[in-house]
C-alpha positions in Angstrom: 0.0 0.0 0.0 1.2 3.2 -0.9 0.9 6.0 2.0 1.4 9.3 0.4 -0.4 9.0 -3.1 0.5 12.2 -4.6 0.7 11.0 -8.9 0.1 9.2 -12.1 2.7 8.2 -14.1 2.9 6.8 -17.6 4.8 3.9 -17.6 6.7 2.7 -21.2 7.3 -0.8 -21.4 10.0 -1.6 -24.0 9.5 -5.1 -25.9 11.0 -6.4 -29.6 8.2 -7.1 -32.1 9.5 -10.0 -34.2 6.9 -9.0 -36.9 7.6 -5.3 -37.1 11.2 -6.2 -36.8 12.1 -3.4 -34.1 11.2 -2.2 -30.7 8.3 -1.3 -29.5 6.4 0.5 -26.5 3.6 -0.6 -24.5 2.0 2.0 -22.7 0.2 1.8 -19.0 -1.1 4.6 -17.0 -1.1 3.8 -13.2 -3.0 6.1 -10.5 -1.8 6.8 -7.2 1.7 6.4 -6.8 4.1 8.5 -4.4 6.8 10.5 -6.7 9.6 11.8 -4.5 12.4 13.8 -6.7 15.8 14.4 -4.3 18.3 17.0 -6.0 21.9 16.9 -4.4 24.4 20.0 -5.1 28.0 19.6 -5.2 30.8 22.3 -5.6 33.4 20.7 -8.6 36.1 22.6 -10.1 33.8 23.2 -13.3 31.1 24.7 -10.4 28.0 23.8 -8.9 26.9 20.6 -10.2 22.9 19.4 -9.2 21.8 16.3 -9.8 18.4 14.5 -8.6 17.2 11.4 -8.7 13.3 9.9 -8.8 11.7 7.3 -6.3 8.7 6.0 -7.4 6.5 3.8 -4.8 3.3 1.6 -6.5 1.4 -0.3 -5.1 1.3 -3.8 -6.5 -1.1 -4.3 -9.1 -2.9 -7.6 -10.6 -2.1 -6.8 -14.1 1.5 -6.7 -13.0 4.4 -9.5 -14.7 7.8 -9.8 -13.9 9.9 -8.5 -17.3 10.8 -11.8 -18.4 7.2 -13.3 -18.6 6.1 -9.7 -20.2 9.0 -10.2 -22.9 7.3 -13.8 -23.6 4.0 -12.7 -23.8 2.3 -12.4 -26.9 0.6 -9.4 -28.7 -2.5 -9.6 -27.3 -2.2 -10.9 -23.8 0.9 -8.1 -23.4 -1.8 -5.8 -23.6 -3.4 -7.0 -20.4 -0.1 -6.6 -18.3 2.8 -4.4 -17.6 6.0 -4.7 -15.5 8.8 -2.9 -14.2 12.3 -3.2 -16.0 15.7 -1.5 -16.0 15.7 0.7 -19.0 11.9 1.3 -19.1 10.3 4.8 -19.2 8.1 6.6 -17.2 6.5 9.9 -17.2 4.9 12.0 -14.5 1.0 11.8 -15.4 -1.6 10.5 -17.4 0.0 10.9 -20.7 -1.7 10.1 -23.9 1.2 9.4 -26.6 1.8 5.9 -28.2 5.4 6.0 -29.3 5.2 4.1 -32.6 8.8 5.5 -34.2 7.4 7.2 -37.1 7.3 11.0 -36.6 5.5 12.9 -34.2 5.5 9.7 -32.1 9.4 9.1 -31.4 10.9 8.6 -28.2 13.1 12.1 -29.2 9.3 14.0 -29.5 8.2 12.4 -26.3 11.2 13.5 -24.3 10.8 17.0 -26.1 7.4 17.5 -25.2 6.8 16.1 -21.9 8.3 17.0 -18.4 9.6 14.7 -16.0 10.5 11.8 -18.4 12.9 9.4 -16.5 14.5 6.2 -17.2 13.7 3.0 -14.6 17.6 1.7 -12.8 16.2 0.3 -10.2 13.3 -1.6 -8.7 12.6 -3.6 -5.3 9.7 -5.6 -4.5 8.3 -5.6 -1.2 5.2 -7.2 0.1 2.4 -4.9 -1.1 4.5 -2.5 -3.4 7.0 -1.3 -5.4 9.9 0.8 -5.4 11.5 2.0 -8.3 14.7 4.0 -8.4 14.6 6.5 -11.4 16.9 9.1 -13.2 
């Protein structure tokens, strides 16, 4: 259970489609997730130097698959299920944008036209949610 629900997020699952013959994305929109963003400064000799990283607690879903069984899923039943892997994106709200690689619909134009777009490097399971390190 998450205790301070304070987001949505759009989450960007990442998957190879043998018949297109390139990646894909599978979008999911999840309610009610805590988004904490930390920013650290440091002092280097090129200056001040801020960088902040993304922890993202969900709670655990039904229609959620560890990234291997996602990856083996086929095109229909994926569409009933996301997960949480390294590399996958996620964006701060309910975003309606199906990245299909032909222009407006690139990853570049997402990135370009939507705050808070991070990239997953982390998750943990616990009991009754997730936690999912992000940058």
């Amino acid at each position: 259970m998450v205790l301070f629900p304070n987001a949505t997020i759009t989450i960007y699952n990442k998957f190879y489609d043998r018949t297109l013959e390139r990646d894909c994305y599978k979008r999911t929109v999840i309610e009610n997730v805590d988004w904490q963003e930390k920013q650290e400064g440091s002092i280097q000799d090129k200056g001040l130097v801020v960088d902040s990283s993304i922890k993202i607690f969900i709670e655990k879903l039904e229609n959620y698959i560890s990234p291997k069984a996602f990856r083996r899923l086929g095109p229909e039943e994926r569409e009933n299920y996301f997960t949480l892997d390294i590399g996958d994106l996620i964006v701060k709200g309910d975003i309606d944008f199906e990245i299909t690689s032909q222009k407006p619909f690139t990853l570049k134009n997402l990135e370009q036209n939507y705050d808070d777009v991070v990239s997953i490097l982390a998750v943990s399971k616990f009991s009754k949610h997730f936690e999912v390190g992000c940058k």
